[in-house]
PyMOL Python script that loads the backbone (N, CA, C, O; Angstrom):
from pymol import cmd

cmd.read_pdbstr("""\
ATOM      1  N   UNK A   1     -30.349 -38.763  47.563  1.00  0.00           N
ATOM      2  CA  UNK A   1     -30.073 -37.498  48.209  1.00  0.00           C
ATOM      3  C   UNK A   1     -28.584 -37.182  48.221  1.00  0.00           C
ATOM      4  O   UNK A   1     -28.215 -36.031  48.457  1.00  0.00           O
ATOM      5  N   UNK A   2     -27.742 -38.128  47.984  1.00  0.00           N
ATOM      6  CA  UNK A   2     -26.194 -38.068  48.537  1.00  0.00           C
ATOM      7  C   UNK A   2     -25.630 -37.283  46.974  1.00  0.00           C
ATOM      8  O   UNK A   2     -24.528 -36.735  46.932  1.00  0.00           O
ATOM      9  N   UNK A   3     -26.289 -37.320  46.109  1.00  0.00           N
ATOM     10  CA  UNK A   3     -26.431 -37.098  44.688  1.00  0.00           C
ATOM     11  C   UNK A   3     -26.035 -35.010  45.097  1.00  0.00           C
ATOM     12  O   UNK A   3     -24.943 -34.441  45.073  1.00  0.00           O
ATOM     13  N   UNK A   4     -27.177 -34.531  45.362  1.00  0.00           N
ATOM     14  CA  UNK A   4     -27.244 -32.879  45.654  1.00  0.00           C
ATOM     15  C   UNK A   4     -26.681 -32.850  46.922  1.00  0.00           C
ATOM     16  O   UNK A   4     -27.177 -31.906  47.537  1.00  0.00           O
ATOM     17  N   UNK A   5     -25.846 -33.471  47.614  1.00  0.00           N
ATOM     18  CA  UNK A   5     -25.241 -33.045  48.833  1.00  0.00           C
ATOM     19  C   UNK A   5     -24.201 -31.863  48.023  1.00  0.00           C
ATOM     20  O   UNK A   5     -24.145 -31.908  46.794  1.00  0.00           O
ATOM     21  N   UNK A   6     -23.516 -30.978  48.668  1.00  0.00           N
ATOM     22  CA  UNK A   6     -22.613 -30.590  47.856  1.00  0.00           C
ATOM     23  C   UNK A   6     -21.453 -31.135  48.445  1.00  0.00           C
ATOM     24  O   UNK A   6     -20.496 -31.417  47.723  1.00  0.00           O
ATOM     25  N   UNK A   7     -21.403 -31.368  49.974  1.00  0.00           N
ATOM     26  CA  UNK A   7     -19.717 -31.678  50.155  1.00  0.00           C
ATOM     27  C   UNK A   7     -19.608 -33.594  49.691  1.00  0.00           C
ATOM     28  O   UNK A   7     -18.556 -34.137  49.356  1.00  0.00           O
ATOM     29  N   UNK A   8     -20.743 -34.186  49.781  1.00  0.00           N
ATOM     30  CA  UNK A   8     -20.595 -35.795  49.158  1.00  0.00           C
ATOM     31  C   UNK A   8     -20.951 -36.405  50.335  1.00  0.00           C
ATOM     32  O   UNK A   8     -20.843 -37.619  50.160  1.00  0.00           O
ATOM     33  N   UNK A   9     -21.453 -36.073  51.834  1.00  0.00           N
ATOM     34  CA  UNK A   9     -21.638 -36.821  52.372  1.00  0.00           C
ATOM     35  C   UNK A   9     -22.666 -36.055  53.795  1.00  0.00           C
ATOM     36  O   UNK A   9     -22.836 -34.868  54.070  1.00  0.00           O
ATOM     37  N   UNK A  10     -23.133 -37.160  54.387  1.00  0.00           N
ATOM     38  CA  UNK A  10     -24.293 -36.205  55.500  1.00  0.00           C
ATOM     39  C   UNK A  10     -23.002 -36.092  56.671  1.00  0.00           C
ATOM     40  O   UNK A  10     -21.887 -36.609  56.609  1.00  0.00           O
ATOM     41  N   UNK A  11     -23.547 -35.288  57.667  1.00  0.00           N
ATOM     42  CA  UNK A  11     -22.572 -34.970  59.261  1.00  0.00           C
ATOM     43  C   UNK A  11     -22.630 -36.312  59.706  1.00  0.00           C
ATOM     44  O   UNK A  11     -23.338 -37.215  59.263  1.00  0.00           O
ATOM     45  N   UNK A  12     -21.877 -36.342  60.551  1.00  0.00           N
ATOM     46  CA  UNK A  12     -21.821 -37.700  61.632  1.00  0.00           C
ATOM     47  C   UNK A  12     -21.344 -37.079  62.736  1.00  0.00           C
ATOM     48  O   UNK A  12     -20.852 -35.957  62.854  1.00  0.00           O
ATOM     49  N   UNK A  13     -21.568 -38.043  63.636  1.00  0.00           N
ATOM     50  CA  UNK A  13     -21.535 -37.409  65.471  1.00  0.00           C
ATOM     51  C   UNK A  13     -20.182 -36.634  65.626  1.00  0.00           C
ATOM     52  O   UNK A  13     -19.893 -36.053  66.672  1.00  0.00           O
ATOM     53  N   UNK A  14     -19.559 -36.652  64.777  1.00  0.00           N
ATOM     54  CA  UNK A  14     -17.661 -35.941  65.086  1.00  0.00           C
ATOM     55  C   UNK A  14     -18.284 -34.947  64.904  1.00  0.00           C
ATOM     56  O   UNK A  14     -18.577 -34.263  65.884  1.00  0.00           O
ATOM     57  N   UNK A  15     -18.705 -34.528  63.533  1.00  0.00           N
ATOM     58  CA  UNK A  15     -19.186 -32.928  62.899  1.00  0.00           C
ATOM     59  C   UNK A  15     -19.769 -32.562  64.132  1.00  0.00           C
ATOM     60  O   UNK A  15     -19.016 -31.966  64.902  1.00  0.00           O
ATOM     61  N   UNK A  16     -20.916 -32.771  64.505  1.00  0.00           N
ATOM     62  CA  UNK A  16     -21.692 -32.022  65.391  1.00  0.00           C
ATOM     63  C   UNK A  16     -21.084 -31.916  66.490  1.00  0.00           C
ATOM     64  O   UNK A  16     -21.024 -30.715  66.753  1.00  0.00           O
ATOM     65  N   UNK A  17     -20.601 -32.518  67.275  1.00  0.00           N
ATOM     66  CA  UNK A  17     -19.803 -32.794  68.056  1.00  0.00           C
ATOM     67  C   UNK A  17     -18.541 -31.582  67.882  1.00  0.00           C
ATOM     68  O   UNK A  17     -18.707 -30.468  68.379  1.00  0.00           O
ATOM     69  N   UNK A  18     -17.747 -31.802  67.408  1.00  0.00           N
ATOM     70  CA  UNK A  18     -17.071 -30.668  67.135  1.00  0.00           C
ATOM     71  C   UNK A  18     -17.560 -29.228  67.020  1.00  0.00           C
ATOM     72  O   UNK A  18     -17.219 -28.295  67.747  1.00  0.00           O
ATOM     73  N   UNK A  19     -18.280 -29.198  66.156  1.00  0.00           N
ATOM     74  CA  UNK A  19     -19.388 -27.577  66.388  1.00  0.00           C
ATOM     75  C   UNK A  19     -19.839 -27.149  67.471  1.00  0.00           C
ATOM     76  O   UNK A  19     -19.545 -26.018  67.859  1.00  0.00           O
ATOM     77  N   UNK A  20     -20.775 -28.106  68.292  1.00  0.00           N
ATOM     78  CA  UNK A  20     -20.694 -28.007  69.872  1.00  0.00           C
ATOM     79  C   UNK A  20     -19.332 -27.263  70.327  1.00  0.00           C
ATOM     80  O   UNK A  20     -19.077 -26.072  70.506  1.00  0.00           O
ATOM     81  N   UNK A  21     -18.532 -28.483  70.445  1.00  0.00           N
ATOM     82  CA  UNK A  21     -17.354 -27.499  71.174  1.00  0.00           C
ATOM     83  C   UNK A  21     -16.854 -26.720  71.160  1.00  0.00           C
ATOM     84  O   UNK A  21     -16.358 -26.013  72.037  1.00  0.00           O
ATOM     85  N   UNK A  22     -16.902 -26.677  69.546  1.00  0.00           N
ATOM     86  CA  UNK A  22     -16.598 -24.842  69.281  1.00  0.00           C
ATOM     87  C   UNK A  22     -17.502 -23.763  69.598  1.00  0.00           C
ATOM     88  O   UNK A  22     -17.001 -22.641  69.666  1.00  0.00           O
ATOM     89  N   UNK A  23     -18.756 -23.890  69.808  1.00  0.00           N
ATOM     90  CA  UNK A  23     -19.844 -23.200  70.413  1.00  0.00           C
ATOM     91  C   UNK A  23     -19.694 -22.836  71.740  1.00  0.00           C
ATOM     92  O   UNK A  23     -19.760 -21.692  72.189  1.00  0.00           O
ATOM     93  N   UNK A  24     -19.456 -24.016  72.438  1.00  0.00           N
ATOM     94  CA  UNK A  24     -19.212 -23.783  73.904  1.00  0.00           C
ATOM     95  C   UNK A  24     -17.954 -23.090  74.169  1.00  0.00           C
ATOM     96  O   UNK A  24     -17.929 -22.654  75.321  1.00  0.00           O
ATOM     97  N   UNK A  25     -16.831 -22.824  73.445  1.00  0.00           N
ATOM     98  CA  UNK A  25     -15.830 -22.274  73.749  1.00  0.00           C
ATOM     99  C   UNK A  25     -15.387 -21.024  73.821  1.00  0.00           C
ATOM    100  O   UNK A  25     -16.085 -20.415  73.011  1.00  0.00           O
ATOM    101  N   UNK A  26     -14.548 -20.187  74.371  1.00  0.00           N
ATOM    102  CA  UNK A  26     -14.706 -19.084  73.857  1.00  0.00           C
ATOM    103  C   UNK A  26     -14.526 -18.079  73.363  1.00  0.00           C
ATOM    104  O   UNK A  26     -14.758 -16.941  73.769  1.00  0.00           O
ATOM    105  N   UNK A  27     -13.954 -18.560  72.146  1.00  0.00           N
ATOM    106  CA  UNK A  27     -13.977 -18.161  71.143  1.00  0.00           C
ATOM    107  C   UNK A  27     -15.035 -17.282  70.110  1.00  0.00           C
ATOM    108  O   UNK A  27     -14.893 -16.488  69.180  1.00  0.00           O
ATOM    109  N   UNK A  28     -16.181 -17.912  70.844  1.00  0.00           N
ATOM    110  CA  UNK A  28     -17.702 -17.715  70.103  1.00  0.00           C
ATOM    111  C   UNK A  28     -18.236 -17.103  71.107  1.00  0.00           C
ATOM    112  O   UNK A  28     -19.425 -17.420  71.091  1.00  0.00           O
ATOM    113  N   UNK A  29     -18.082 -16.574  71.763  1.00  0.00           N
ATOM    114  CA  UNK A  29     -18.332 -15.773  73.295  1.00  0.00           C
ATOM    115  C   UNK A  29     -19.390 -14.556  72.792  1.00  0.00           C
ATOM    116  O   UNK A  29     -20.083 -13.956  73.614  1.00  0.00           O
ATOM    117  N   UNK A  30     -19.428 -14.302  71.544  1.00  0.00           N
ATOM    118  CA  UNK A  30     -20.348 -13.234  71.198  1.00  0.00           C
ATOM    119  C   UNK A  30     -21.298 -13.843  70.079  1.00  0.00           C
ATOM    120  O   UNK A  30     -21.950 -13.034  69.419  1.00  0.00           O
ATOM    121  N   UNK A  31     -21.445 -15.292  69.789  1.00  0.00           N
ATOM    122  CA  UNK A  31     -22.501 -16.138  69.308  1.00  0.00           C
ATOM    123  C   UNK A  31     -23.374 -16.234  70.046  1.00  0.00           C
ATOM    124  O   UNK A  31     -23.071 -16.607  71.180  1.00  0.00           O
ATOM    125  N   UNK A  32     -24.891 -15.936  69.737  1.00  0.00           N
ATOM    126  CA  UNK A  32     -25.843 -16.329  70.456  1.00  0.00           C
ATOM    127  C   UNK A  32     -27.361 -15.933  70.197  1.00  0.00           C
ATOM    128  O   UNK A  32     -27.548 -14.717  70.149  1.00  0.00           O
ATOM    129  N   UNK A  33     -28.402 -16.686  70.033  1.00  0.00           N
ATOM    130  CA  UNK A  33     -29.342 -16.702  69.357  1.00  0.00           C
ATOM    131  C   UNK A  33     -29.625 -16.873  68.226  1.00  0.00           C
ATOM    132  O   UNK A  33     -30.694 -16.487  67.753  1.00  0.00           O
ATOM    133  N   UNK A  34     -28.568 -17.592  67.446  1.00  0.00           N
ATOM    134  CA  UNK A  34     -28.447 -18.243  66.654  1.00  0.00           C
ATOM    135  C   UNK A  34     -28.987 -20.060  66.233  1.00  0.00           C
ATOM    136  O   UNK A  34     -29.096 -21.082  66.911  1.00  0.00           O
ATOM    137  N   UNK A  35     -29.257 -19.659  64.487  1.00  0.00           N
ATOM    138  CA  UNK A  35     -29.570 -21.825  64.760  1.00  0.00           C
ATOM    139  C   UNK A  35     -28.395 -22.084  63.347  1.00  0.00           C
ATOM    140  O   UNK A  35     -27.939 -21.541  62.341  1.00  0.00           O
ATOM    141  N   UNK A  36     -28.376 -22.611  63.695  1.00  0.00           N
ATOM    142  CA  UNK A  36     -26.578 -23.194  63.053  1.00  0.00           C
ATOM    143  C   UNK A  36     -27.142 -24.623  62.474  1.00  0.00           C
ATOM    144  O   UNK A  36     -27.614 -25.534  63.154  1.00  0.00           O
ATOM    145  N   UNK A  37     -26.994 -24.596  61.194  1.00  0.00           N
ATOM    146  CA  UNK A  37     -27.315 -26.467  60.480  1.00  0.00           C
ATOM    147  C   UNK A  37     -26.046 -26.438  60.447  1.00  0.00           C
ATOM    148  O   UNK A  37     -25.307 -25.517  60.100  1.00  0.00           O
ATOM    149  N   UNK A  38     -25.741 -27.700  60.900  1.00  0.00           N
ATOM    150  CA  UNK A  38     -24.365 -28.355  60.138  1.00  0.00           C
ATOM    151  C   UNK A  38     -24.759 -29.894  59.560  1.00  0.00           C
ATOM    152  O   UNK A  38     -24.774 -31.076  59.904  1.00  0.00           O
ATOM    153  N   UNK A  39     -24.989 -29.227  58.713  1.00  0.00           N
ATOM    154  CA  UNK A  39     -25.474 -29.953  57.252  1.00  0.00           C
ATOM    155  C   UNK A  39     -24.266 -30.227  55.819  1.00  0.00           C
ATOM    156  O   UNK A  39     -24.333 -30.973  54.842  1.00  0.00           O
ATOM    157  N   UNK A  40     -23.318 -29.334  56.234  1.00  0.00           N
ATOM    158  CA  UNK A  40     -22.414 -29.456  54.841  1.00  0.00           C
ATOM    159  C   UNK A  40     -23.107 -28.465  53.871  1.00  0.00           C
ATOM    160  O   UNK A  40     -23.099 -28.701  52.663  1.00  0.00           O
ATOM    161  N   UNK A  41     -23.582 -27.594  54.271  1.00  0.00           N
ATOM    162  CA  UNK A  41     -24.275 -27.051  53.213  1.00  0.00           C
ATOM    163  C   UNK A  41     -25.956 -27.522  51.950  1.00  0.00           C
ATOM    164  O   UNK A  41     -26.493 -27.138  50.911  1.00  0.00           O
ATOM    165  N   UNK A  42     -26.094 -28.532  53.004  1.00  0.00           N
ATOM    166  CA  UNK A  42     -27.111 -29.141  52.373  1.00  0.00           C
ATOM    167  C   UNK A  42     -28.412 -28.226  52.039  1.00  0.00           C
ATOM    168  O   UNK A  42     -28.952 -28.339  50.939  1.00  0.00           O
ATOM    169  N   UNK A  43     -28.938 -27.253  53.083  1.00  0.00           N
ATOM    170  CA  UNK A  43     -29.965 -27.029  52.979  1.00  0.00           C
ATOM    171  C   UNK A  43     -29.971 -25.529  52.105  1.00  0.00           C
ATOM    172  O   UNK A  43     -31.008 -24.927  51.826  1.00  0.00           O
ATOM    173  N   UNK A  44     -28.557 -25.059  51.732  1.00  0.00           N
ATOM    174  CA  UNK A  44     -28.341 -24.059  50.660  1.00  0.00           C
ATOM    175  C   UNK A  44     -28.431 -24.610  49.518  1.00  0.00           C
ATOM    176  O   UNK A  44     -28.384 -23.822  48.573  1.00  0.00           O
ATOM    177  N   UNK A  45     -28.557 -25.826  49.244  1.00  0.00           N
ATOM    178  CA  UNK A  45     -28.763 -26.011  47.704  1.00  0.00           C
ATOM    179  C   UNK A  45     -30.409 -25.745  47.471  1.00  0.00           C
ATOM    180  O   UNK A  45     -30.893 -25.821  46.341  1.00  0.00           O
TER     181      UNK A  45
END
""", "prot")
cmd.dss("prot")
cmd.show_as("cartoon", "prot")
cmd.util.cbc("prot")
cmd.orient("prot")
């Protein structure tokens, strides 16, 4: 699978983790009802 990843590797707890916080922040204050993969782009290939 690591083969068709496009960025070369799966998320790990930082990635998500980080996205979270940027979610919760507010910055993104007009995000919502949204579903967000953070995948690296995996599931666009």
């Amino acid at each position: 699978m690591m083969v068709r990843h496009p960025i070369g590797r799966f998320a790990e707890v930082d990635d998500v983790a980080r996205t979270i916080a940027t979610l919760l922040s507010d910055d993104t204050s007009m995000v919502n009802g949204a579903v967000l993969a953070v995948d690296g782009g995996f599931l666009a290939v």
